[in-house]
C-alpha positions in Angstrom: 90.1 108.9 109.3 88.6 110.3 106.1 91.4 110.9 103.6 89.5 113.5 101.9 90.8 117.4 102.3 93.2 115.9 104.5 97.1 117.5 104.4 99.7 114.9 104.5 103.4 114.3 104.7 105.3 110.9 103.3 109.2 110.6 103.8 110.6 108.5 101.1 108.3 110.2 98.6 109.8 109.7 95.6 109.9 106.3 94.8 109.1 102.7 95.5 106.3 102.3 98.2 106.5 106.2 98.9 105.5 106.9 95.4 102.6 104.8 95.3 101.4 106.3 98.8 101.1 110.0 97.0 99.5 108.4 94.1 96.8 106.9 96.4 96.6 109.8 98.6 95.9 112.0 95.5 93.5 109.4 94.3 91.3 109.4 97.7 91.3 113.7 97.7 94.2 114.0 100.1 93.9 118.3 100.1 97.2 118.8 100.1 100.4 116.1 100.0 103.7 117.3 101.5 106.4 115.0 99.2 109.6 114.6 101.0 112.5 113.2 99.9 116.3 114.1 100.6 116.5 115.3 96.9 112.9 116.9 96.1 113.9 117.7 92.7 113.0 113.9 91.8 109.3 113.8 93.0 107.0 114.1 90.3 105.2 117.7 89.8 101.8 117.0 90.1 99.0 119.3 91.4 98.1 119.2 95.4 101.7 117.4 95.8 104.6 120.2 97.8 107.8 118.7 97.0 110.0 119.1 100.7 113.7 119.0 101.7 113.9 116.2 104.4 117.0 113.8 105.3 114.7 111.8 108.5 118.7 111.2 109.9 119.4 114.8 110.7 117.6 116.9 113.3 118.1 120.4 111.8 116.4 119.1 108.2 113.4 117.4 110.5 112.6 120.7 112.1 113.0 122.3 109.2 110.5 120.6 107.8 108.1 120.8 110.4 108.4 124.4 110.4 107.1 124.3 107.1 104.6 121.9 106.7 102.9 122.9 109.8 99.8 122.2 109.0 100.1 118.2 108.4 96.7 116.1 109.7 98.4 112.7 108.2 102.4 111.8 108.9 103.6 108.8 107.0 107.0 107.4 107.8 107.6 105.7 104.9 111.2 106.2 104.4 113.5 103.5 104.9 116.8 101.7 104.0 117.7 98.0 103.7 121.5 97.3 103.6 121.5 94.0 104.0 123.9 93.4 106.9 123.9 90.7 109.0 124.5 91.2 112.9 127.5 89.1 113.2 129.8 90.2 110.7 128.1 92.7 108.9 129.7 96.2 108.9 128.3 98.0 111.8 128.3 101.8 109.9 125.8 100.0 108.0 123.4 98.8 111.0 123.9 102.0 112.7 122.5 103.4 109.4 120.0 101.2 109.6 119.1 101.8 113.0 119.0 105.5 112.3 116.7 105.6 109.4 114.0 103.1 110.3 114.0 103.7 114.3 115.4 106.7 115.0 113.8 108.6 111.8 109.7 107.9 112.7 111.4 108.8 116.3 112.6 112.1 115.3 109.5 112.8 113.0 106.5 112.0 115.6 108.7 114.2 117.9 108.6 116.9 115.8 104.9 116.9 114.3 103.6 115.2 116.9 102.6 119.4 118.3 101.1 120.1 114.9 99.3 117.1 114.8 98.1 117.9 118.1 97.0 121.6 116.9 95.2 120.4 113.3 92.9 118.1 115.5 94.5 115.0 116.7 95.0 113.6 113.0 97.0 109.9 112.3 100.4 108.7 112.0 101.2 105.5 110.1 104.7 103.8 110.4 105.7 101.4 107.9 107.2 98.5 109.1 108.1 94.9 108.2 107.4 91.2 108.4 111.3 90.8 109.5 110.4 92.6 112.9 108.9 89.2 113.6 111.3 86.9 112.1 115.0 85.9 111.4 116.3 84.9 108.0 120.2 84.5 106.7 120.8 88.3 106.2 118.7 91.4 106.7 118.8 90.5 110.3 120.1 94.7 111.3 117.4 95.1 109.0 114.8 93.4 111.0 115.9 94.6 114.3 115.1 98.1 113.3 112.1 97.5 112.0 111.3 95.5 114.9 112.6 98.3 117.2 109.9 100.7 115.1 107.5 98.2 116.0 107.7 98.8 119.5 108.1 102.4 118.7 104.4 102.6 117.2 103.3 100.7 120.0 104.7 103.3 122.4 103.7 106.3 120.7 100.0 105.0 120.0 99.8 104.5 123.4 101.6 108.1 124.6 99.4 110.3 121.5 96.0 109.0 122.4 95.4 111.3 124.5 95.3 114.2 121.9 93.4 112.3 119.7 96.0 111.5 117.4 95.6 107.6 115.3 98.3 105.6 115.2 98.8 102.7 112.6 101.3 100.3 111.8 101.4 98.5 108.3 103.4 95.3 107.5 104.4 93.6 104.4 107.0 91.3 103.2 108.8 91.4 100.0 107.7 94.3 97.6 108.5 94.9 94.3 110.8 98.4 94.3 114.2 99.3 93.6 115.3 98.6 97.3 114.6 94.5 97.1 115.9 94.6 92.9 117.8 91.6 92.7 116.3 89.6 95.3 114.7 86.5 93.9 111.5 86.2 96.2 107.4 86.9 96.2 106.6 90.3 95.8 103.3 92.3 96.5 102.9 95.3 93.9 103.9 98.8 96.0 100.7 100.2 94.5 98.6 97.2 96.4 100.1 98.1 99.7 99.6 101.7 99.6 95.9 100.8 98.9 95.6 98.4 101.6 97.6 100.5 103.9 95.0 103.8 102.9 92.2 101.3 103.9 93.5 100.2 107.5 93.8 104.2 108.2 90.3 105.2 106.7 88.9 101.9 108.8 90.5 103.2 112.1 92.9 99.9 112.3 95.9 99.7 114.7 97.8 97.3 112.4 97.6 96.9 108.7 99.2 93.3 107.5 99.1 93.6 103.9 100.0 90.6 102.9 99.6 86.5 103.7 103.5 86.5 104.8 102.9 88.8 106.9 100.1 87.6 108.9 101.3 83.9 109.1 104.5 85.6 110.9 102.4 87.7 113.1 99.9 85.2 114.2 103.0 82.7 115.3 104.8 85.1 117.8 103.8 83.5 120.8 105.2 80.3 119.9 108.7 78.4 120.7 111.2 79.1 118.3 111.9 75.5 118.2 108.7 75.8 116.2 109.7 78.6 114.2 113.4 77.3 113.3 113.1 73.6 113.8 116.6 73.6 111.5 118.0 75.3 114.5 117.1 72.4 116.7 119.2 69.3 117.3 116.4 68.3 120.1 113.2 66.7 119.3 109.7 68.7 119.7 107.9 66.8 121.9 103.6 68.6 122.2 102.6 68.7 125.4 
């Protein structure tokens, strides 16, 4: 896909990674850049960028919104939330809010532009994702099986949408510097980086953007025994075949 004089939509525009994704869009000659956000009044006014209504939870505001940015060529599903719970005791209105945002959100938004999409050409989805759809840690865990839940999602819809033409790319990072990870002590890629090397994938034609060396050291190890993976899990010795 060639970004220029192409009309796109990001949910979670006005901030964090979301932000940077209208900054780069506008930078490669995006024609037009749908910003939605559940409050539009905070997306910056700048020219080429449409501030829209959207809470990706709530089916009424998603068809809203695809009634009127009907002619999108490029849907990002950027929006996202992190609370932090863990699956065993964690509370479980926040990993069914979890669950709604990051799944059933891109769920309810290729549903409802996937038409459009179809109409304007074929055009490209990207879903952003994470590094914890691939791996376990002390918390986050709800947090991961969402995103690894999306993962198979992109999978699916790639798969389902190539018959009208329509890209479908998944990007992956680990710990990124925006207000949702504030506080956490870790690594940290620049949101402005990822945008970039998410913009790249999509204008190369890549199925799967890992946009960072976390990332795709987690990737490349899926196929192998979690013995490997969590050997602190393990009272039994790992004997190679």
């Amino acid at each position: 896909m060639d970004i220029r004089n192409e009309i796109a939509l990001v949910t979670g525009a006005n901030r964090g990674i979301g932000h940077s994704f209208v900054t780069e869009l506008r930078r490669r000659g995006a024609k037009k850049i749908y910003a939605a956000a559940r409050r539009p009044e905070t997306v910056p006014q700048l020219p080429g960028v449409v501030p829209l209504t959207l809470d990706v939870t709530d089916d009424a505001s998603v068809h809203q919104a695809a009634a009127v940015a009907g002619d999108t060529t490029l849907l990002v599903n950027n929006a996202g939330v992190s609370t932090f719970a863990r699956l065993t005791d964690g509370a479980e209105e926040d990993i069914r809010l979890e669950m709604e945002t990051n799944y059933f959100g891109p769920l309810r938004m290729v549903r409802a532009f996937a038409p459009a999409l179809r109409t304007n050409g074929g055009g490209a989805v990207l879903n952003v994702l994470s590094v914890m759809a691939w791996m376990a840690y002390e918390h986050s865990n709800s947090y991961g099986a969402s995103k690894a839940a999306a993962w198979a999602l992109t999978n699916g819809i790639r798969y389902e949408l190539a018959g009208q033409g329509t890209q479908v790319t998944a990007l992956a990072m680990a710990s990124v510097d925006t207000e949702m990870m504030a506080g956490i002590e870790d690594e940290k890629s620049d949101p402005d980086v990822i945008a970039r090397a998410a913009l790249d994938g999509l204008e190369a034609d890549s199925l799967e953007v890992l946009a960072d060396r976390r990332t795709a050291q987690w990737k490349s190890r899926l196929g192998e025994d979690p013995a490997l993976l969590y050997p602190h899990l393990s009272a039994q010795e790992i004997v190679e075949a």
